[in-house]
C-alpha positions in Angstrom: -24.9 -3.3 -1.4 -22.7 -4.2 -4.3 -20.7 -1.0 -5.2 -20.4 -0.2 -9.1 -16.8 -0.6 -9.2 -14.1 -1.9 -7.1 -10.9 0.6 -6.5 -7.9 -0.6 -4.7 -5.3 2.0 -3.8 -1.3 2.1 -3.2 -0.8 4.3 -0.1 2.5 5.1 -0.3 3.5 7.4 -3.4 0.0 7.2 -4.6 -2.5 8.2 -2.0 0.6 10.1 0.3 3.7 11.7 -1.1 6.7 12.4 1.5 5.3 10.7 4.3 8.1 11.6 7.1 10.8 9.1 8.7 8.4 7.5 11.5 7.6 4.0 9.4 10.8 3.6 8.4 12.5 4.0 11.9 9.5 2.0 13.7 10.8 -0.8 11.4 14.0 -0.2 12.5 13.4 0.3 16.6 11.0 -2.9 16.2 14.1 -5.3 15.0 16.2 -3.3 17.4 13.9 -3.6 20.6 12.7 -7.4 19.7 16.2 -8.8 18.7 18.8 -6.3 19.6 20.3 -6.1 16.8 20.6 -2.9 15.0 19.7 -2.1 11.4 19.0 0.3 9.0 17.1 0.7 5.7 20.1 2.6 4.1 20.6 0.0 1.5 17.3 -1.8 1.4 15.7 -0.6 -2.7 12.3 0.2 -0.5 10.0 1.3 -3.3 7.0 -1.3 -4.1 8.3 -3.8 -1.3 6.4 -5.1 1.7 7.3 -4.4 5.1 8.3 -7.9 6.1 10.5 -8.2 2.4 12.1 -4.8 4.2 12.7 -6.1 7.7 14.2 -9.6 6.3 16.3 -7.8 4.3 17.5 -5.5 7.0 18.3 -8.1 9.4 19.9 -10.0 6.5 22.2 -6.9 5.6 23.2 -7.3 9.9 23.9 -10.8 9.5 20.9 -12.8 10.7 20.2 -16.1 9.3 17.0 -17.0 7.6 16.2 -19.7 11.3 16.5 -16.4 13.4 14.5 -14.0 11.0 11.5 -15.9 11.1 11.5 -16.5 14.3 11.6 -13.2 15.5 9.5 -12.1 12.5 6.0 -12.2 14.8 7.3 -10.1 17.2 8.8 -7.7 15.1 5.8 -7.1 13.1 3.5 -6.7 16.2 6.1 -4.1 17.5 6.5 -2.5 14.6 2.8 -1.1 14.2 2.6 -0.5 17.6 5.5 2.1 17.8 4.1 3.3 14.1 0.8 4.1 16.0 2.2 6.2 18.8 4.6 8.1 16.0 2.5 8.6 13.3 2.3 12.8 12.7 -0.4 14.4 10.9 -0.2 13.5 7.6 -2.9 15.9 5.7 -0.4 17.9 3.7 1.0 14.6 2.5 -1.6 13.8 0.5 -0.7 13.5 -3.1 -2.8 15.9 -6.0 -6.2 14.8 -7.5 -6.7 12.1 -4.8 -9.0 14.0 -2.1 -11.5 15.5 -5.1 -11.3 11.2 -6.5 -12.0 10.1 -3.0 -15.1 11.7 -3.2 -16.2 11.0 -6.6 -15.9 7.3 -5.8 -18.3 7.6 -2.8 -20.9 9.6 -4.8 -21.0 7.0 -7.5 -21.1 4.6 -4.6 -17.8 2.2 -5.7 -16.3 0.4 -3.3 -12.2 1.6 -1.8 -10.6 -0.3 -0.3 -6.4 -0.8 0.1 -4.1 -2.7 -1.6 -0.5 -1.6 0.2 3.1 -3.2 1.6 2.4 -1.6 5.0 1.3 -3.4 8.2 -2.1 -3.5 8.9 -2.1 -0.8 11.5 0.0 1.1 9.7 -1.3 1.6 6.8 -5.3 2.2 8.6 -3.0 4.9 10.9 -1.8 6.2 7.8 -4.9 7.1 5.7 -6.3 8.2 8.9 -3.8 10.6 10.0 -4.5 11.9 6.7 -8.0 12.6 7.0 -8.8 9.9 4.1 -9.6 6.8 6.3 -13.6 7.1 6.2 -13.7 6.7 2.6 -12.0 3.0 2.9 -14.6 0.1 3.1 -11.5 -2.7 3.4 -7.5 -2.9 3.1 -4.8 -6.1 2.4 -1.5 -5.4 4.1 1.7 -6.6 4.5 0.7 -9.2 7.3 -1.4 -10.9 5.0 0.3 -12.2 2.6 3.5 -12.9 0.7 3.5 -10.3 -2.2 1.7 -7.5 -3.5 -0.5 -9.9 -6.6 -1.2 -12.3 -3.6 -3.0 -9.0 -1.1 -4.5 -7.8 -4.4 -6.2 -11.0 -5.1 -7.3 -11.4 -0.7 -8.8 -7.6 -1.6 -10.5 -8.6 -4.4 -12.3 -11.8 -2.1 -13.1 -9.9 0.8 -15.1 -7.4 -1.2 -17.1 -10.4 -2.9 -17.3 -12.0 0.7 -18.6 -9.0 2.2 -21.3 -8.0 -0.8 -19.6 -4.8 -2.2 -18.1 -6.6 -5.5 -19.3 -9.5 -8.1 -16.9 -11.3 -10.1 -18.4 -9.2 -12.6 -17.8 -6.3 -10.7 -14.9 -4.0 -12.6 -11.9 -3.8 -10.4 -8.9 -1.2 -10.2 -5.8 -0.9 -9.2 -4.2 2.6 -8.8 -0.2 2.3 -7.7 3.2 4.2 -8.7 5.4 1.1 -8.6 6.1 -1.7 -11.5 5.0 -4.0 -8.4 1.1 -2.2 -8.4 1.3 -3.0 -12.2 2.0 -6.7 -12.0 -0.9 -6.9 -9.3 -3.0 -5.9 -11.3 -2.5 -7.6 -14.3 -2.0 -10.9 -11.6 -5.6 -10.7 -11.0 -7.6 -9.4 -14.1 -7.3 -6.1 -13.0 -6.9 -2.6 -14.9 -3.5 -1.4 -13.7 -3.8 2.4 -13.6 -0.1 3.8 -12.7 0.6 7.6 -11.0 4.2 9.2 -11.0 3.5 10.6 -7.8 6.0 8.3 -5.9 9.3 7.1 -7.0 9.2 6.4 -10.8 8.5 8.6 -13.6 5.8 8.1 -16.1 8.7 6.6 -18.6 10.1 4.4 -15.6 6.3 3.3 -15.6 5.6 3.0 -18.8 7.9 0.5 -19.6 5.8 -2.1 -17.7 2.7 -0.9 -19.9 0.0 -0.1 -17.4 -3.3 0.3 -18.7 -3.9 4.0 -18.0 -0.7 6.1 -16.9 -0.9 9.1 -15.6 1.4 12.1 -13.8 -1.1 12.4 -10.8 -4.8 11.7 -10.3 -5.8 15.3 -10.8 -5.3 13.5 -14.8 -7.9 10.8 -13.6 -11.7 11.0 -15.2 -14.5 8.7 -13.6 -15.7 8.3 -17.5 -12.5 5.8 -17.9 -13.9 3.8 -14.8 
């Protein structure tokens, strides 16, 4: 059944705030562990990136060429989620304001959710899970599927067409906290809706003129849906 709107969610800094060290360091252990060569995010600018972006640039910050990155990228990735998996705490006190009370508002109205997020697949599903939030997501474009953050927007967008949940007609939405979530949206004929619940404040965000912006999603009406 074609939902009445299409809503595609950030995780990070937008659906969770503060989500603990355990993604980060699975990145890290998975180079480590695959390659054995050690790195660290301590220099990598993480916010609105995708977890590949992250890992290349880790491993280039150690020394590796672009020949040796790529070919150890598979393995990394694979590893990566798999450690996140095990490691993953409970996250249901990481969930940012407004978004549990939203969640639900969208499923009465019957709109489709779905993810739009830099994590690995099977992190970001552990993710929303460990946070009790995972049943309200009909689909999700990750990391491993593409190249940047307008190009997973846009494989979103398709799979809810594909699957019957969205029209081209359908009005689509992007919720994000990153200037990356904002060019997405606009990428794709979305409205970009922007939250200062991660990294950025609402003038950081503001400068790349979103189409709502808001301090959290408790400031979020479904009348401008």
């Amino acid at each position: 059944m074609t939902g009445s709107i299409l809503v595609l969610f950030d995780i990070d800094g937008t659906l969770l705030r503060r989500a603990g060290p355990a993604h980060g360091q699975a990145l890290e252990d998975a180079v480590r562990l695959e390659t054995g060569v050690r790195v660290s995010m301590e220099n990598v600018p993480v916010y609105g990136m995708l977890d590949r972006d992250i890992i290349t640039q880790m491993m280039r910050e150690a020394g590796q060429r672009p020949a040796a990155i790529r070919a150890a990228m598979p393995g990394i990735v694979a590893r990566a989620q798999r450690l996140y998996q095990r490691r993953c705490p409970d996250l249901r006190q990481r969930v940012c304001p407004g978004v549990r009370p939203l969640l639900r508002k969208l499923g009465q109205r019957q709109a489709t959710v779905g993810l739009v997020t830099g994590n690995l697949s099977a992190i970001g599903w552990r993710k929303v899970q460990q946070a009790g939030l995972g049943h309200h997501f009909h689909l999700g474009a990750f990391a491993d599927m593409g190249s940047t953050r307008g190009i997973l927007a846009g494989l979103a967008a398709r799979e809810a067409r594909r699957a019957g949940w969205a029209t081209r007609q359908t009005p689509t939405y992007l919720i994000g906290d990153t200037a990356n979530d904002i060019a997405a949206a606009k990428q794709n004929g979305m409205v970009s809706i922007a939250v200062a619940t991660g990294h950025y404040s609402v003038d950081e965000l503001a400068v790349h003129a979103p189409d709502i912006l808001l301090e959290d999603l408790r400031q979020l009406k479904l009348e401008q849906l």
